[in-house]
Backbone as a chain_set.jsonl record, in Angstrom:
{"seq": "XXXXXXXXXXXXXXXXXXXXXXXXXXXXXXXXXXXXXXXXXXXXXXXXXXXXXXXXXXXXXXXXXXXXXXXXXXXXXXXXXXXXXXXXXXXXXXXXXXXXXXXXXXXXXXXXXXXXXXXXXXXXXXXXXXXXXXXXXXXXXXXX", "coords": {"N": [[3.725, -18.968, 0.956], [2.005, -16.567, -0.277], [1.439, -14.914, -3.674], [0.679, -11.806, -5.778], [-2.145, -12.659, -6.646], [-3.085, -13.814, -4.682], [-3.072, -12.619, -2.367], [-4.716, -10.611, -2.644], [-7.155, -11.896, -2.554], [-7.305, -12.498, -0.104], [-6.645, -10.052, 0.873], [-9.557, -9.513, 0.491], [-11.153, -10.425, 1.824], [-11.319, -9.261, 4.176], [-13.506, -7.713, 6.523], [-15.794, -5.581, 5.414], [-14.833, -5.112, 3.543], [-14.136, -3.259, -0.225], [-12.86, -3.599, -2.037], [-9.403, -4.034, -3.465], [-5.998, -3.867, -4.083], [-2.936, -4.217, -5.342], [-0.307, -1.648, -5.911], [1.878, 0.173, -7.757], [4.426, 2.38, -6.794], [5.904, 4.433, -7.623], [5.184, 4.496, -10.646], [2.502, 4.572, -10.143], [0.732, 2.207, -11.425], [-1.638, -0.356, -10.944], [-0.442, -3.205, -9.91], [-2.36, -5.498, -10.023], [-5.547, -6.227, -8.867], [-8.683, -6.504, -7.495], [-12.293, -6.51, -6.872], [-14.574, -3.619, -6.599], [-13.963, -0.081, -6.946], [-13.52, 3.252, -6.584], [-15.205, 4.962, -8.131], [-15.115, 3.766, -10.411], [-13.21, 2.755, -11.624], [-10.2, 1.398, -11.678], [-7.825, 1.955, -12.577], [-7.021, 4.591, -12.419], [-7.6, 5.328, -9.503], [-5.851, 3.44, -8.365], [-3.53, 5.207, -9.491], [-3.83, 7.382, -8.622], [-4.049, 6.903, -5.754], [-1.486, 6.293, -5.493], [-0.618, 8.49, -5.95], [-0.618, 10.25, -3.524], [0.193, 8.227, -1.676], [2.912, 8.294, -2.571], [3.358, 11.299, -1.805], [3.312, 11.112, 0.685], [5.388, 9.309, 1.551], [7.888, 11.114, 1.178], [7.89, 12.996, 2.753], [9.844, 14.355, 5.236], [8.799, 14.586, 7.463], [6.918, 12.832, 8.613], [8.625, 10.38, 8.587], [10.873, 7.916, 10.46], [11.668, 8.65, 13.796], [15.42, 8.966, 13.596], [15.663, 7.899, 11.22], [17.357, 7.113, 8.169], [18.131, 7.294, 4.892], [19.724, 4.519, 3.066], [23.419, 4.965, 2.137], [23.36, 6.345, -1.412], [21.071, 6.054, -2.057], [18.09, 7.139, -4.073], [15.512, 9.024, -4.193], [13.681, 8.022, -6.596], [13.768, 5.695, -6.466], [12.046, 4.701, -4.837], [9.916, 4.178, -1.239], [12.06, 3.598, 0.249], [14.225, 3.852, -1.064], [16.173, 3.043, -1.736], [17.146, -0.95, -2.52], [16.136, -3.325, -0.58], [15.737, -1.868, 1.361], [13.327, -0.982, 4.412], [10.5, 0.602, 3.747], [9.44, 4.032, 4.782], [7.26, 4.72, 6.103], [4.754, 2.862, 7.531], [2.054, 2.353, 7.158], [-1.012, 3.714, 5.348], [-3.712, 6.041, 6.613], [-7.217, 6.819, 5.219], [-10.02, 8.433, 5.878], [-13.487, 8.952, 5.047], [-16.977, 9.932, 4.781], [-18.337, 7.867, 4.6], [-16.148, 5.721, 3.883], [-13.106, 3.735, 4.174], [-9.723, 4.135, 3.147], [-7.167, 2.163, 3.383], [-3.545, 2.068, 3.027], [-0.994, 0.353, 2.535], [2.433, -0.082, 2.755], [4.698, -2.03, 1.116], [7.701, -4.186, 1.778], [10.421, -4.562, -0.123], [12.81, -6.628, -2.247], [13.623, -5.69, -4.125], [14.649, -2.649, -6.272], [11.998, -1.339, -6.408], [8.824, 0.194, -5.061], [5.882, -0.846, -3.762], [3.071, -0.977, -2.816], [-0.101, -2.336, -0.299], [-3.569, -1.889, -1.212], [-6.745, -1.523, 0.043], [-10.027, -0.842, 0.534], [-12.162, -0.132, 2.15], [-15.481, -0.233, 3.567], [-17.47, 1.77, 5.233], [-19.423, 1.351, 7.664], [-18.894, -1.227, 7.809], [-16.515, -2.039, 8.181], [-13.2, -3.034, 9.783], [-11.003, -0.745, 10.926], [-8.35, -1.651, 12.977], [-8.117, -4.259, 12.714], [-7.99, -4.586, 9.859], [-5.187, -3.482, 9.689], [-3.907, -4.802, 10.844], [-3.79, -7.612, 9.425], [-3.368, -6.637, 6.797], [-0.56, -5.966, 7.513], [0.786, -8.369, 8.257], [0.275, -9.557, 5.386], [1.905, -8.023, 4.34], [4.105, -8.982, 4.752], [4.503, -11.294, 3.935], [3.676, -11.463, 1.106], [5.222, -12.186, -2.038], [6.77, -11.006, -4.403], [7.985, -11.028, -7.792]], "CA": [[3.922, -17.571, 0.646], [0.946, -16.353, -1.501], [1.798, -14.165, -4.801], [-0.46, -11.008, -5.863], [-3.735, -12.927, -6.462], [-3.941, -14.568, -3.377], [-2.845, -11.805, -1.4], [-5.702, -9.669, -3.024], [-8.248, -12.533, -2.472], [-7.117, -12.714, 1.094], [-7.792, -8.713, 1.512], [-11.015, -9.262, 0.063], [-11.821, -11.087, 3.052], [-11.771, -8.062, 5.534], [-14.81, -7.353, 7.011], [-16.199, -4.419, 5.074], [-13.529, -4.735, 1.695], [-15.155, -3.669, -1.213], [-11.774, -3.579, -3.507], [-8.161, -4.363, -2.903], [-5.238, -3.535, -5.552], [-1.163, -3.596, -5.061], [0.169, -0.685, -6.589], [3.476, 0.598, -7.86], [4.027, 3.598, -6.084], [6.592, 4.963, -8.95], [4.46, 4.355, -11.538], [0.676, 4.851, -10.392], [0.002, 1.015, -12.239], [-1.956, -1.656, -10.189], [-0.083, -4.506, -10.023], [-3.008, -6.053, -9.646], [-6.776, -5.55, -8.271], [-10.06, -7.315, -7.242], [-13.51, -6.171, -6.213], [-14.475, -2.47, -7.093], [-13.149, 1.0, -6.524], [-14.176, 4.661, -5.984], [-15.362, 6.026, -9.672], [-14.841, 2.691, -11.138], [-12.083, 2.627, -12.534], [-9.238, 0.997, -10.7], [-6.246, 2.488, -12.606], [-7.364, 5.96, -11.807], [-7.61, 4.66, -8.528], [-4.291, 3.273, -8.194], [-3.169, 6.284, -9.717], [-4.354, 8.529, -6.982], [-3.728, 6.546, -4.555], [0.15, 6.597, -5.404], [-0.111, 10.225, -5.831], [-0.853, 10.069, -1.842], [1.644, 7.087, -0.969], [4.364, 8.765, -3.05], [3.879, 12.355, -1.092], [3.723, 10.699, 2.675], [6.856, 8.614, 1.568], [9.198, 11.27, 0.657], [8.365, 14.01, 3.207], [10.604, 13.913, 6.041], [7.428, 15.123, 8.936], [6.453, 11.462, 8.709], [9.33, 9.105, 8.779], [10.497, 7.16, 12.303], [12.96, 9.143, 14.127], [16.579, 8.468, 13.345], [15.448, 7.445, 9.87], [17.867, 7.541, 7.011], [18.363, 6.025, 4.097], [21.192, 4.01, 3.249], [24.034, 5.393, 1.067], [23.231, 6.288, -2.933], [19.54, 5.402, -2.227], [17.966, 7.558, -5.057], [14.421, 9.528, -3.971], [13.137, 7.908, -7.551], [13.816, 4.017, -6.349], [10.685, 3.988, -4.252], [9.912, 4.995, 0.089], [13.198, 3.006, 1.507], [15.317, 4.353, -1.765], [17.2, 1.487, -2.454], [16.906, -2.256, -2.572], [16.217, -3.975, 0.788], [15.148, -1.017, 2.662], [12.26, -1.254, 4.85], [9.845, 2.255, 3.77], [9.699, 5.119, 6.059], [5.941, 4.786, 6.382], [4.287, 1.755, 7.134], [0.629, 2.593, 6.277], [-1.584, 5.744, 6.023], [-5.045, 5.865, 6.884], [-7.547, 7.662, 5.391], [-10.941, 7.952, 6.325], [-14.393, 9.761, 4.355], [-17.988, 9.81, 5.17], [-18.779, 6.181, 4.11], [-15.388, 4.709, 3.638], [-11.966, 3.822, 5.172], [-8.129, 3.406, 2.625], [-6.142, 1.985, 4.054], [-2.536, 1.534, 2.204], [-0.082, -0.706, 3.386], [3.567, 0.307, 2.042], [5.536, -3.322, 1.251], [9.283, -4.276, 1.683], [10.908, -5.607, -1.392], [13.846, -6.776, -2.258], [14.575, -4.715, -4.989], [14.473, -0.935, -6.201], [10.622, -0.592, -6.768], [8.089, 0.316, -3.711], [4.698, -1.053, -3.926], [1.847, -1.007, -1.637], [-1.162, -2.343, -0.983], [-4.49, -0.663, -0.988], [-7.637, -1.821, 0.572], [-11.017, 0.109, 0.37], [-13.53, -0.49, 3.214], [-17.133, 0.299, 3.929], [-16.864, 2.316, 6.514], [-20.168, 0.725, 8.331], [-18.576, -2.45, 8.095], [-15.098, -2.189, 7.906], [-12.888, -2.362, 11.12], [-9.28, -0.622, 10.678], [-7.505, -1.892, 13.298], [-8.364, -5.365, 11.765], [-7.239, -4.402, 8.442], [-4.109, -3.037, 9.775], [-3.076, -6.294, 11.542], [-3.87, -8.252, 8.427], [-2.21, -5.837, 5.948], [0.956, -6.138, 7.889], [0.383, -9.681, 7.924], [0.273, -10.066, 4.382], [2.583, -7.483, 3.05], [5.563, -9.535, 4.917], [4.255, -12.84, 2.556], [3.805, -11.109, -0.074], [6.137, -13.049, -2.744], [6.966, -10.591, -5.613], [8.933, -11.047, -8.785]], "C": [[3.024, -17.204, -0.536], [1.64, -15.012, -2.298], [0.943, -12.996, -4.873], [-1.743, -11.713, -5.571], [-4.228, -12.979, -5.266], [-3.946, -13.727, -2.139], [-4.226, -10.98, -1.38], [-7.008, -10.135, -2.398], [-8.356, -12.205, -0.594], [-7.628, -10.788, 1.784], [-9.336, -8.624, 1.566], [-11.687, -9.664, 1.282], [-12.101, -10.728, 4.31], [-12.73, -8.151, 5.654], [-14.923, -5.854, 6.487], [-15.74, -4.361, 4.015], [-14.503, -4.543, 0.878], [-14.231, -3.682, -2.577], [-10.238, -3.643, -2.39], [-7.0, -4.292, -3.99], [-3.631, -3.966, -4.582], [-0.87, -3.066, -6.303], [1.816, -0.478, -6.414], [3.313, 1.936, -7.672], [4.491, 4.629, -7.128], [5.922, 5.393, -10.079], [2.821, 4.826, -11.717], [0.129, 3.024, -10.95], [-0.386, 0.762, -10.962], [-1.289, -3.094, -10.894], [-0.874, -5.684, -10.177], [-4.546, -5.687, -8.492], [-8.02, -7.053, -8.516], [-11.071, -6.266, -6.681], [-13.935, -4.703, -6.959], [-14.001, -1.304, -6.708], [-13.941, 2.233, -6.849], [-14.01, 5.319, -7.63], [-15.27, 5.184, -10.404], [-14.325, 2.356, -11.965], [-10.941, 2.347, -11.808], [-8.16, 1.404, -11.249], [-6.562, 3.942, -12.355], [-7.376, 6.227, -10.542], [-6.515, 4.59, -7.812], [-3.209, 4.345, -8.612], [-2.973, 7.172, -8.609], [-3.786, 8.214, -5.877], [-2.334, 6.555, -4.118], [0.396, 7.301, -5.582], [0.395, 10.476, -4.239], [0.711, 9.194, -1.38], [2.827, 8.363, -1.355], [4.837, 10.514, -1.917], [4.479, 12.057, 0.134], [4.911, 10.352, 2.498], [8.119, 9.266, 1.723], [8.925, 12.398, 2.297], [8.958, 13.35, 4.935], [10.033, 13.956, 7.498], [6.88, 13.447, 9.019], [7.413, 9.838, 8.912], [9.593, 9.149, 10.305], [11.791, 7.937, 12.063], [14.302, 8.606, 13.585], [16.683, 7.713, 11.822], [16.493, 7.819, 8.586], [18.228, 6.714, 6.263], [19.68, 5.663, 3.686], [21.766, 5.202, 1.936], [23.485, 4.891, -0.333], [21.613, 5.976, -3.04], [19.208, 6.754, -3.017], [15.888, 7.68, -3.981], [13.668, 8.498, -4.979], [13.1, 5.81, -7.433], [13.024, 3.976, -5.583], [11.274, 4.505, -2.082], [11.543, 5.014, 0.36], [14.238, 3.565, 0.474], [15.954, 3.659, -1.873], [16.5, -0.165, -1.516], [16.744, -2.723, -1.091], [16.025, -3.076, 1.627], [13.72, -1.039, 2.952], [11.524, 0.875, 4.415], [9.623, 2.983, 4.963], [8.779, 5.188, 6.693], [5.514, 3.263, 6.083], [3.111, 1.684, 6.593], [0.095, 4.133, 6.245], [-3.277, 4.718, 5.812], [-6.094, 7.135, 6.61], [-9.073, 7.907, 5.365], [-12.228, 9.204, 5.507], [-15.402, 9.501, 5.139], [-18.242, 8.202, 5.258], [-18.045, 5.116, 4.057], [-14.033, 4.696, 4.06], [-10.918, 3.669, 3.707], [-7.711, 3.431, 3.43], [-4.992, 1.634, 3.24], [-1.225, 1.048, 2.909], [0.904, -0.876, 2.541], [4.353, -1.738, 2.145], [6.909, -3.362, 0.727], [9.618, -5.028, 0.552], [12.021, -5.54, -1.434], [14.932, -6.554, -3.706], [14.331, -3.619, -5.381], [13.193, -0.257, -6.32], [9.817, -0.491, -5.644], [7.144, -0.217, -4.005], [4.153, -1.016, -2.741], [0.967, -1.527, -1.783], [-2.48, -1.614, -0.414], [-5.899, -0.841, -1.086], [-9.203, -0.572, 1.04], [-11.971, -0.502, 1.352], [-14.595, 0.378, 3.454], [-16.65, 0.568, 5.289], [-18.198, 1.949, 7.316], [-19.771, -0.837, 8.89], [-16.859, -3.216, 8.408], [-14.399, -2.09, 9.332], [-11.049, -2.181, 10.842], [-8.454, -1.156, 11.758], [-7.418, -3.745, 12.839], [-7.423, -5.484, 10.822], [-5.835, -3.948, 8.444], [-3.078, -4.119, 9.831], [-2.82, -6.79, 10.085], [-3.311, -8.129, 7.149], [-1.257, -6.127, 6.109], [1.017, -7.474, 8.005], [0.955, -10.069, 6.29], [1.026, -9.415, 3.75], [4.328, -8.201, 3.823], [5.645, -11.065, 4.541], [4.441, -12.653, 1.765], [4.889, -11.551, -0.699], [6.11, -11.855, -4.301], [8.226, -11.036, -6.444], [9.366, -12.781, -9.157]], "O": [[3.328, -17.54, -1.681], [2.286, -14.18, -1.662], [0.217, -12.991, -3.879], [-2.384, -11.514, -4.539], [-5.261, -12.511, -4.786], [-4.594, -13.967, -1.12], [-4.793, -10.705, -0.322], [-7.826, -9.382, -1.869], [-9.348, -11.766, -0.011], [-8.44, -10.41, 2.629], [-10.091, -7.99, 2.302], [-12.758, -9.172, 1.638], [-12.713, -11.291, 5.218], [-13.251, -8.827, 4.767], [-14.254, -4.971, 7.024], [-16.195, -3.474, 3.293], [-15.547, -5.196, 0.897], [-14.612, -3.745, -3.746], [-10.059, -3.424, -1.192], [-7.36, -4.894, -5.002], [-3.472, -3.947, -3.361], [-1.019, -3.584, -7.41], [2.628, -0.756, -5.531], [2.411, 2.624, -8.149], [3.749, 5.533, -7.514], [6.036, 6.546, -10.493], [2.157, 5.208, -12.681], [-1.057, 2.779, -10.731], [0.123, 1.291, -9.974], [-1.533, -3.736, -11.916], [-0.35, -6.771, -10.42], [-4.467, -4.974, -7.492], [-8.12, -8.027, -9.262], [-10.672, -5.264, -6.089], [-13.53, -4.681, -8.121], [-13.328, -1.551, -5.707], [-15.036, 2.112, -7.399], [-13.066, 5.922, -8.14], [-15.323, 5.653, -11.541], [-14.717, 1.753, -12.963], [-10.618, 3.324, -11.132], [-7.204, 1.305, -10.479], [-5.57, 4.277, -11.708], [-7.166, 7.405, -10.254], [-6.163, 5.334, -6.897], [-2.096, 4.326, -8.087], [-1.998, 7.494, -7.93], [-3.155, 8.955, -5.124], [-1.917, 6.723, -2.972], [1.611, 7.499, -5.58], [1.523, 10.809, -3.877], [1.813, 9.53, -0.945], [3.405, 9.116, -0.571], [5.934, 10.845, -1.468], [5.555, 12.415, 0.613], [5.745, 10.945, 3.183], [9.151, 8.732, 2.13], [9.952, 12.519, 2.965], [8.627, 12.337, 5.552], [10.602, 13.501, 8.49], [6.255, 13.285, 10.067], [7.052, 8.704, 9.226], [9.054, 9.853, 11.159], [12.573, 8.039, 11.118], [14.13, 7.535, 13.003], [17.662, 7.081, 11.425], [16.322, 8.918, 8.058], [18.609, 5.586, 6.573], [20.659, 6.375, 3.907], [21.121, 5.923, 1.175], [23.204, 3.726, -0.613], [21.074, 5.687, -4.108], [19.991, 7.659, -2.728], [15.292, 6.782, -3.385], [12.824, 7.883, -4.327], [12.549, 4.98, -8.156], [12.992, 2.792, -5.245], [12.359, 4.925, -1.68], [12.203, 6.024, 0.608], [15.304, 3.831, 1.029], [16.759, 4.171, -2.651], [15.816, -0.379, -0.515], [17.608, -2.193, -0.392], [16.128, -3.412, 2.807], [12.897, -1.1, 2.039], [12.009, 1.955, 4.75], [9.641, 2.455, 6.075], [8.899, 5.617, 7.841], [5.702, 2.594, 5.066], [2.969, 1.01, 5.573], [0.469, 5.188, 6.758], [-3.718, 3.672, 5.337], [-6.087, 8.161, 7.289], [-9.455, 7.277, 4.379], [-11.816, 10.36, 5.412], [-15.156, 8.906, 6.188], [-18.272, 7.613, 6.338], [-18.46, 3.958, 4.107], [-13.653, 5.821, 4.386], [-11.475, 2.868, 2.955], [-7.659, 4.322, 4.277], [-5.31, 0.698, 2.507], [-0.664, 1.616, 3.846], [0.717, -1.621, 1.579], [4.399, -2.426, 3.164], [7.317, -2.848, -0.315], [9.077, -6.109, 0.319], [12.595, -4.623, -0.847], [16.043, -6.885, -4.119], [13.405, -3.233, -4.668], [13.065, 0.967, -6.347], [10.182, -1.405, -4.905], [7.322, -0.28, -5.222], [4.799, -1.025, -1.693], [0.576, -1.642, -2.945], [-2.488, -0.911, 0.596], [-6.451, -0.433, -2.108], [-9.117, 0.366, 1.833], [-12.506, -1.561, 1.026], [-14.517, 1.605, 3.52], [-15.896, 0.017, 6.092], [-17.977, 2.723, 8.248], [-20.133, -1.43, 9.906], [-16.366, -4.309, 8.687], [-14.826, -1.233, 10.106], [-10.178, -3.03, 10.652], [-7.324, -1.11, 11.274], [-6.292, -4.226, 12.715], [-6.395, -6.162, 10.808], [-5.216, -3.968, 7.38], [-2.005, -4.33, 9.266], [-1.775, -6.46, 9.523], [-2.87, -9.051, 6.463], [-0.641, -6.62, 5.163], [2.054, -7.605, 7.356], [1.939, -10.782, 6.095], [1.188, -9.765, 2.581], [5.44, -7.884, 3.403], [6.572, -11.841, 4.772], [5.291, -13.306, 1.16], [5.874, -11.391, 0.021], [5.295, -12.107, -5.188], [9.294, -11.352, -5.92], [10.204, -13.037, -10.022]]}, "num_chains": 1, "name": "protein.A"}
């Protein structure tokens, strides 16, 4: 079960990656980051990028039918709103001239959401790849 680093190293290894972070969606921090990022600055970055996560998460046009969260779950504890819930959104995808995010929401097993958040060359990059592999790695993922 690999930890942040290795998870990060292991994005790096997409075809096309040119940066890879897990972010706290709550917060905006990077938990953690490798490679480079768009303006070069990776907490600005991770910032942004959990501006994004945090909207898709809460609005209700995007979760899976029949979706609700358990009792007392709290909007402010992250997608799934309490501990052990799976998020409402599994990734988003979003795509520019040159380059692909992809962010890949991860289950934890306690009140904080994180994600992670993979930057591809969009010449080289192939998303359904990165999708597999995301979901792959955000149900290893070993936090805390």
């Amino acid at each position: 079960m690999p930890g942040i680093d290795e998870c990060l190293l292991e994005a790096m290894r997409l075809p096309g990656a040119r940066g890879a972070a897990l972010v706290d969606w709550t917060s905006g921090l990077a938990l953690g980051s490798v490679g480079e990022f768009p303006g070069g600055d990776h907490e600005a970055a991770a910032a942004e990028a959990a501006e994004v996560a945090r909207l898709t998460a809460e609005q209700r046009a995007f979760t899976p039918d029949g979706y609700a969260p358990q009792e007392g779950a709290d909007a402010a504890a992250g997608p799934g709103g309490a501990a052990g819930v799976d998020p409402p959104v599994e990734d988003l995808i979003i795509s520019n001239r040159d380059s692909y995010h992809v962010l890949r929401f991860v289950p934890t097993s306690f009140d904080s959401s994180v994600f992670l958040h993979v930057w591809l060359a969009r010449p080289d990059g192939n998303l359904a790849l990165a999708r597999i592999r995301l979901g792959e790695m955000a149900t290893r993922l070993v936090l805390g």
